[in-house]
N, C-alpha and C positions, 0 to 999 in steps of 0.2 A: 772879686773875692769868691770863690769857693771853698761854703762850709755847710753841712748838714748835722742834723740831732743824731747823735751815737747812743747816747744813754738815759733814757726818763728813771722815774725814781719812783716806787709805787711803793707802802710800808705790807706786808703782810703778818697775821698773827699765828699761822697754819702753816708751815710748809710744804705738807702733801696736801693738803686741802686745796694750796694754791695750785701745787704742780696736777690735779686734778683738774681744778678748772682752767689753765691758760696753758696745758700741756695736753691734755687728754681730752677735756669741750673745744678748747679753740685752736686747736691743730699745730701753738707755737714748739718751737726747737728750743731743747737746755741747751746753752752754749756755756754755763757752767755753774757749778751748784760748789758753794765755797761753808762750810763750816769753822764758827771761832766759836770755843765754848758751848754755851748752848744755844747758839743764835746761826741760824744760815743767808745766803745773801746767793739769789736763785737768778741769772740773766739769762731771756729768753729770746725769742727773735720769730715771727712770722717766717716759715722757709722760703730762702733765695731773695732778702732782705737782711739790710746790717744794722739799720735803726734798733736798738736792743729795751726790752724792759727788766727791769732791775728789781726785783722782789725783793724789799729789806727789813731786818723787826724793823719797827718803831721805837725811835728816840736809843737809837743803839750808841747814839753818840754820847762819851762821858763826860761832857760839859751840860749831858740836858737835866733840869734837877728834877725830883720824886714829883713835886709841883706841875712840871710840864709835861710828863708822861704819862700823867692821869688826865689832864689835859687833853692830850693826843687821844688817847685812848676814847676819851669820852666822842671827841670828832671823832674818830674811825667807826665808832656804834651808831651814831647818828648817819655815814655816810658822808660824811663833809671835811674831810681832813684830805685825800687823795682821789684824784682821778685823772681818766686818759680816755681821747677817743681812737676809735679803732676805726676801718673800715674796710667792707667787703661788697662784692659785687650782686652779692644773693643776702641780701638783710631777710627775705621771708624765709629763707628757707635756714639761714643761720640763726634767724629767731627763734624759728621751732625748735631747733636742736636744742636750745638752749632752756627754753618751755620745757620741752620732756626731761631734760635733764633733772628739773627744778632748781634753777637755776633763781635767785630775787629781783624778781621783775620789779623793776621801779615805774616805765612805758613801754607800750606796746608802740612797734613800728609807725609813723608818723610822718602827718607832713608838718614840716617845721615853715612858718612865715617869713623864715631867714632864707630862706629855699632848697635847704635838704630833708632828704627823710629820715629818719633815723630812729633809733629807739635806746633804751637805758635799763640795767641791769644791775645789780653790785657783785661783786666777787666774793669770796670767803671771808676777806680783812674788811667788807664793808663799804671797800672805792667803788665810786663809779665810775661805770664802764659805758658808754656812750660810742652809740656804732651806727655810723652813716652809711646809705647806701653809697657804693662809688660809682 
């Protein structure tokens, strides 16, 4: 069988906040930015890769009730409702960019006992971003 990940699902609450940091800190491609109302829905993609991330509000869907969106909401503040790991071949030097930026460090670059290195950040919506050396 061949199949791979086309689509992850990240929530954001900014959307140039977001296209700031996973377009302009982390070098990803808009491959399309879709507006309904007042909600946008941002898919990106690291260049000359088709694996895409998927910027969406939160609880945009209309079965989620006022209950579960404060809910959500509450995880996304804390950091614990979404995340994804990334990875790149230069963690120290993609760390620092990301340091000057001021970007929310969560760890500094690291060796993990599982045996990679990696470090951890949040984005503008509050996910964490978890980035391995490759």
């Amino acid at each position: 069988m061949d199949i791979t990940i086309h689509y992850a699902f990240l929530p954001h609450l900014d959307p140039d906040e977001s296209l700031a940091f996973y377009r302009d800190l982390l070098g990803f491609e808009v491959r399309n930015d879709v507006g309904y109302e007042d909600m946008r829905w941002i898919t990106l993609a690291a260049p000359g890769h088709e694996t895409m991330l998927v910027l969406e509000p939160p609880a945009a869907d209309p079965t989620v009730t006022d209950e579960e969106r404060r809910i959500i909401a509450e995880l996304m503040a804390k950091g614990s409702y979404g995340r994804v790991t990334l990875a790149t071949p230069d963690l120290a030097g993609l760390f620092a960019q990301l340091e000057a930026a001021g970007a929310d460090v969560v760890q500094e670059p690291t060796d993990q006992p599982y045996g990679v290195r990696d470090c951890a950040v949040r984005d503008p919506g509050g996910n964490l971003i978890r980035i391995n050396q490759a």
